[in-house]
C-alpha positions as CSV (number, residue, x, y, z in Angstrom):
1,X,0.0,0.0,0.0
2,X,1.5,3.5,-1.0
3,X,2.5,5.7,2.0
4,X,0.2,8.7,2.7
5,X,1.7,11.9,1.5
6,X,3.2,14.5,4.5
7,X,0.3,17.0,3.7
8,X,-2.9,17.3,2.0
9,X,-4.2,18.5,-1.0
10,X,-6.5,20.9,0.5
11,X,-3.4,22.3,3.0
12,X,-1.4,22.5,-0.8
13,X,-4.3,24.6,-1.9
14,X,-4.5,26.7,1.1
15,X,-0.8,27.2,1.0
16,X,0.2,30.9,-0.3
17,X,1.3,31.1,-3.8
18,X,1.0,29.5,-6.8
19,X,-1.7,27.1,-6.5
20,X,-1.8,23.3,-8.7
21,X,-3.7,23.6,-11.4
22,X,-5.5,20.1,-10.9
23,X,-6.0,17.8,-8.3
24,X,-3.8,14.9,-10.1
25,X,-0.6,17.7,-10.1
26,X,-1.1,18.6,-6.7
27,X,-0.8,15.0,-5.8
28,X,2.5,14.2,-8.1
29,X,3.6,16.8,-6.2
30,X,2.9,16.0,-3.0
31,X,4.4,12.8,-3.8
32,X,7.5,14.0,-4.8
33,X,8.0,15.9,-1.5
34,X,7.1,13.6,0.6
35,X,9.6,11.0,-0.9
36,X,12.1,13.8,-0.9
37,X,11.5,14.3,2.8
38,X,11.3,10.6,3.5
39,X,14.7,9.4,1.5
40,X,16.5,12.6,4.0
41,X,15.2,11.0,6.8
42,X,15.8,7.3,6.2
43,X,11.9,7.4,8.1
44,X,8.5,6.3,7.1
45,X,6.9,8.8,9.6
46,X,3.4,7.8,8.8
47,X,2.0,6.1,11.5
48,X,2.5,2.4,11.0
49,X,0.6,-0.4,13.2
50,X,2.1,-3.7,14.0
51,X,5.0,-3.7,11.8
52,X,7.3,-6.8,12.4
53,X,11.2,-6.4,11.6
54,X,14.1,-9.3,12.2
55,X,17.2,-7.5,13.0
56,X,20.7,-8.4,13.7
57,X,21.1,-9.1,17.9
58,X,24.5,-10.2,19.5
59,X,24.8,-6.7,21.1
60,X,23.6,-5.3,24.4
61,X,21.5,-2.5,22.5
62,X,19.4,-3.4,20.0
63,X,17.9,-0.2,17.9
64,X,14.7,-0.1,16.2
65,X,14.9,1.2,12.4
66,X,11.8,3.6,12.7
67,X,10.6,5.7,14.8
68,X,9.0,7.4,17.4
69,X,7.9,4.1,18.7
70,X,4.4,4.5,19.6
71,X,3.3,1.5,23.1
72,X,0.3,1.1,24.4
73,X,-2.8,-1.1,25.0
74,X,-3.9,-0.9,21.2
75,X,0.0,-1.4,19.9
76,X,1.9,-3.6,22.2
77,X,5.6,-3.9,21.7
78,X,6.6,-7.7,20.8
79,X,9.9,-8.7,21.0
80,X,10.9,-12.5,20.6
81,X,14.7,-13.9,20.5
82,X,16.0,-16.0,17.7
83,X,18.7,-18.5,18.1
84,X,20.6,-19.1,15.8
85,X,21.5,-22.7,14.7
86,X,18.6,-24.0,16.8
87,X,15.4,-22.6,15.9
88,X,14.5,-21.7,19.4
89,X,12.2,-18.4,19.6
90,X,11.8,-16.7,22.9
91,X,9.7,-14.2,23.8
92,X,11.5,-11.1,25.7
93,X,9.0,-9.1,28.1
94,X,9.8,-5.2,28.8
95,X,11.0,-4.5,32.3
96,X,11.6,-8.4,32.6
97,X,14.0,-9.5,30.0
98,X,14.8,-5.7,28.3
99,X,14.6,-2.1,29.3
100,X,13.3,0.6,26.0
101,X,14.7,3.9,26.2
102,X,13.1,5.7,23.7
103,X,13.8,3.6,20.2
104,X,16.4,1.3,22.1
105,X,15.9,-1.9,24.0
106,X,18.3,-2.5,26.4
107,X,19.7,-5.5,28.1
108,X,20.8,-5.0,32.0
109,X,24.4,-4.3,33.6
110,X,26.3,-7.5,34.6
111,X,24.8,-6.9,38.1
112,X,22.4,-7.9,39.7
113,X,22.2,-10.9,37.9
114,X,18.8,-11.6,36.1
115,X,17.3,-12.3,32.5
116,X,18.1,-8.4,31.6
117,X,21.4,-9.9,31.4
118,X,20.3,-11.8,28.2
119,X,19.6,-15.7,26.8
120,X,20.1,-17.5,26.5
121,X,23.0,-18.1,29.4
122,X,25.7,-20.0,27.1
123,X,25.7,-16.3,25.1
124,X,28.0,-13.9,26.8
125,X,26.0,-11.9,29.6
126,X,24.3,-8.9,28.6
127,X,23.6,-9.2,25.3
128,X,20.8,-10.5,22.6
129,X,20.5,-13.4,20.9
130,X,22.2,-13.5,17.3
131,X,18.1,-12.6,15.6
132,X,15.3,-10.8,17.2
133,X,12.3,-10.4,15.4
134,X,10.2,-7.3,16.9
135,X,6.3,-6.4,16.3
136,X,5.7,-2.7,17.1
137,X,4.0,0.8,15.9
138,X,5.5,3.5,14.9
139,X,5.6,6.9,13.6
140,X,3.2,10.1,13.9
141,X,-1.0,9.5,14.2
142,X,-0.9,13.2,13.4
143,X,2.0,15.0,11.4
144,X,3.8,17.4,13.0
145,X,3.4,20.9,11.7
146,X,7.2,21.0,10.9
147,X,7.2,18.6,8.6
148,X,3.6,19.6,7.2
149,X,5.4,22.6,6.5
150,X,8.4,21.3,4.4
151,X,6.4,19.3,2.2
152,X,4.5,22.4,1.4
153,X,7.3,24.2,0.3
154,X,8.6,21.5,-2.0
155,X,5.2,20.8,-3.4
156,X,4.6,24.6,-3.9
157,X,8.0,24.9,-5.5
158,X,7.6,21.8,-7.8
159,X,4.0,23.3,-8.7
160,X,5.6,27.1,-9.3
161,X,9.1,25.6,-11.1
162,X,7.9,21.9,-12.6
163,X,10.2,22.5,-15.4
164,X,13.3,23.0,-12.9
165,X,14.2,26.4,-15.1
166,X,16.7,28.9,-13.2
167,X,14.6,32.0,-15.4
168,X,11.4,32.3,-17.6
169,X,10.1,35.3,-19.3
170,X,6.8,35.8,-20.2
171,X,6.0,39.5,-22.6
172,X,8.1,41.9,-20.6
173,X,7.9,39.7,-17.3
174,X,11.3,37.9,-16.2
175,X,11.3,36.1,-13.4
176,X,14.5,34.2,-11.8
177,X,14.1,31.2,-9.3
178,X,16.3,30.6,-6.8
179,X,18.5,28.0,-5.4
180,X,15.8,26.9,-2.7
181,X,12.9,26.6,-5.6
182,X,15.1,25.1,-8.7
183,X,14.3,22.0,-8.9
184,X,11.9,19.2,-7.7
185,X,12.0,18.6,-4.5
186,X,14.8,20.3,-3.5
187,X,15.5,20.9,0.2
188,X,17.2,23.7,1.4
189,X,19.2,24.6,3.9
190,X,17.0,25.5,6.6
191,X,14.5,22.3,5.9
192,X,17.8,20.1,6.1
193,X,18.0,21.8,10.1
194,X,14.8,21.1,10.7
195,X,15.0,17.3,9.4
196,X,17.9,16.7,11.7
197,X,15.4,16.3,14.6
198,X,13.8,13.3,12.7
199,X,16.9,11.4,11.0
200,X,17.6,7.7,12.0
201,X,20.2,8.9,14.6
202,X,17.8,10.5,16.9
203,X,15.3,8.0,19.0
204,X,12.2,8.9,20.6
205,X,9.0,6.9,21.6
206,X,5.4,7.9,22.0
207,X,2.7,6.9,24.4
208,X,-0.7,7.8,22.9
209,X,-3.1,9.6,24.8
């Protein structure tokens, strides 16, 4: 299933300045920003239900790919241990056999001794198994107004510049683009600060209300 775009066609419409001429060009160009947005971000950012990952273990952290991570009664975190060589799958339980700190899950210190210290035993202490396949939600129910905002400007600019000209005259009319609006999705310098916030590195998680 496509992604949703970042923004809507109506807030595109809304949005000062040039406006799409149709509904399908708004879209293509809501499309194009939001993929721009989401290939800077390495993140989906859409909120995702139940999406199940296997990742690499053998470490003490294990991080999870997308974020924030959204927990609670409707979207359970579900985190089992592979073995590997032996098929065996183990269920880990939060605040039993891991602690999450925001998009990490973390095995415990050396001491005291307990399951937070990782399985199974034979493995050295404090770690994960060599696979972990997790189940979890993630990203935002609600965009935030940031990001809203960034799509806008690239859809806006795609819409005003679609033929990625530098200058077009029109009678006695000239009008020069710049840097920021040449050019399809093109982020600028100030989106690309406020992207930093949402780029793989950082980890967050989110508790619905």
């Amino acid at each position: 299933m496509p992604l949703p775009y970042l923004a809507t066609v109506e807030d595109l419409m809304a949005y000062p300045g040039q406006k799409p001429a149709s509904d399908a060009e708004a879209q293509m160009a809501l499309r194009l920003a939001s993929g721009a947005i989401r290939n800077r971000t390495k993140q989906v950012l859409s909120f995702v239900a139940g999406d199940t990952v296997t990742l690499t273990g053998g470490q003490r952290v294990l991080t999870l790919p997308e974020r924030p991570l959204v927990v609670d009664d409707a979207n359970p975190l579900t985190v089992v241990e592979i073995v590997d060589g032996t098929g065996l799958e183990i269920p880990a339980v939060e605040g039993r056999d891991f602690v999450r700190k925001g998009s990490e899950l973390h095995r415990g210190e050396t001491w005291p001794t307990s399951r937070l210290m990782g399985w199974p035993h034979r493995q050295r202490i404090g770690v994960w198994a060599d696979l972990v396949r997790v189940t979890y939600s993630h990203g935002f129910v609600e965009i935030p107004d940031d990001l809203v905002g960034i799509c806008l400007d690239l859809a806006a600019a795609t819409v005003a510049n679609p033929n990625r000209l530098r200058s077009e005259s029109a009678g006695a009319t000239s009008v020069t683009h710049t840097v920021e609006t040449f050019g399809t999705g093109s982020l600028t310098t100030d989106h690309e600060a406020l992207l930093k916030a949402y780029r793989r590195s950082t980890s967050w998680s989110v508790t619905q209300s």
